[in-house]
N, C-alpha and C positions, 0 to 999 in steps of 0.2 A: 697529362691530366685526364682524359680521355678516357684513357684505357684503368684508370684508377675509380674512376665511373661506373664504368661498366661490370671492373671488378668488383665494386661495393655494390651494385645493384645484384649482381648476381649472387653474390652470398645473400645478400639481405631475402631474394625472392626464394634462392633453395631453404632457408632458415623460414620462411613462410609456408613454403610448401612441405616441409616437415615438421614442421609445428600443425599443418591441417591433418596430414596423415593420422600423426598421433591424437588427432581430437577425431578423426573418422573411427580409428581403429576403439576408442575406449567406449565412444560411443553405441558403435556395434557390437561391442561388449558389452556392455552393459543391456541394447535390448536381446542380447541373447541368452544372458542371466535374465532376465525377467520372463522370459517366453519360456525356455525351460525350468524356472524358478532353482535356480543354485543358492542352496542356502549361507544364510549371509550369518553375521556373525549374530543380531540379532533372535534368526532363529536358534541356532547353537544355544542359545543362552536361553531360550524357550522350552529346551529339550531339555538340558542339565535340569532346570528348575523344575519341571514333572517328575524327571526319575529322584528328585534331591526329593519332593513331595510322597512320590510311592514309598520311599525307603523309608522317609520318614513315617507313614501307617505301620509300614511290617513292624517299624520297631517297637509299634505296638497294640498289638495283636491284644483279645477280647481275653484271652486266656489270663495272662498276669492283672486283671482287673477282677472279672465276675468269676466266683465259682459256686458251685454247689445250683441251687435252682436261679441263682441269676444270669450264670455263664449261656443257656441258650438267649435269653435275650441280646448279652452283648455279642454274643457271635455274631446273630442277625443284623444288630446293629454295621459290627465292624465288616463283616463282608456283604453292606448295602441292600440284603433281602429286604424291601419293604412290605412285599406277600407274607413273612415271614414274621417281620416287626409289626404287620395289621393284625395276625390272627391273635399274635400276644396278648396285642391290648384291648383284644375283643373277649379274649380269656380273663381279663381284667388286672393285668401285671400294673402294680405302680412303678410311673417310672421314676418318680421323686424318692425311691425308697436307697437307702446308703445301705452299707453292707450290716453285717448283725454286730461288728464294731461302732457304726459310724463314722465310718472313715470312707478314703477312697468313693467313686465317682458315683453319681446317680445318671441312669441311663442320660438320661438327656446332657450333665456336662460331658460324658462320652463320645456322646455324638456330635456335638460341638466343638469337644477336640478335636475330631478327626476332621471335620469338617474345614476346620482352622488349615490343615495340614493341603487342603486340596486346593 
C-alpha cells in the first residue's frame, strides 16, 4: 500500500511539474513575442486590409473619371497633392461642377470616395 502511495504521489508531482514547465515555457513565450513584437494574426489582418485599400484606389485612378480641363483636378485630388488641389481653387475650379454630360463625379464625391477606400 505504501509503495502505491508513493507511486501515485510521484506521478501526480511529475504531472505538476510538467504542467509548470509548460506554463513557464508559454509564458516566456509569449513575453518574448511582445518584447520583439511577432506579429500576431491580428496584425496580418491589418496588413491585408491596407494593401486590400491601396489596390482598391489604383483601381481607380483620376484618369477614367475627369478628362479634358477636369482631369488635372482629379489627378491632384487622387494622388493627395493638396498644394496642388489649393491653387485650383484659388484659380477658382468648381468643385460641385459634373462633367459636360452630367454624369459621373463631382470633384468632392471623388474625393470622398477615395476617401471611403482608406
Amino acid at each position: 500500500m505504501k509503495n502505491n502511495v508513493r507511486y501515485l504521489r510521484a506521478i501526480i508531482s511529475l504531472s505538476l511539474l510538467i504542467i509548470f514547465i509548460f506554463l513557464l515555457y508559454y509564458f516566456f513565450h509569449f513575453l518574448y513575442a511582445i518584447y520583439n513584437h511577432i506579429p500576431t494574426v491580428n496584425d496580418e489582418r491589418e496588413k491585408v486590409t491596407m494593401s486590400t485599400n491601396e489596390i482598391m484606389n489604383t483601381r481607380f485612378p483620376a484618369k477614367n473619371f475627369f478628362f479634358g480641363e477636369r482631369a488635372e483636378m482629379g489627378e491632384a485630388i487622387y494622388q493627395n497633392d493638396i498644394l496642388k488641389v489649393d491653387t485650383l481653387l484659388k484659380q477658382g475650379i468648381n468643385v460641385d461642377q459634373l462633367s459636360e454630360n452630367n454624369d459621373g463625379f463631382t470633384y468632392l464625391m471623388y474625393a470622398i470616395f477615395l476617401e471611403d477606400r482608406q
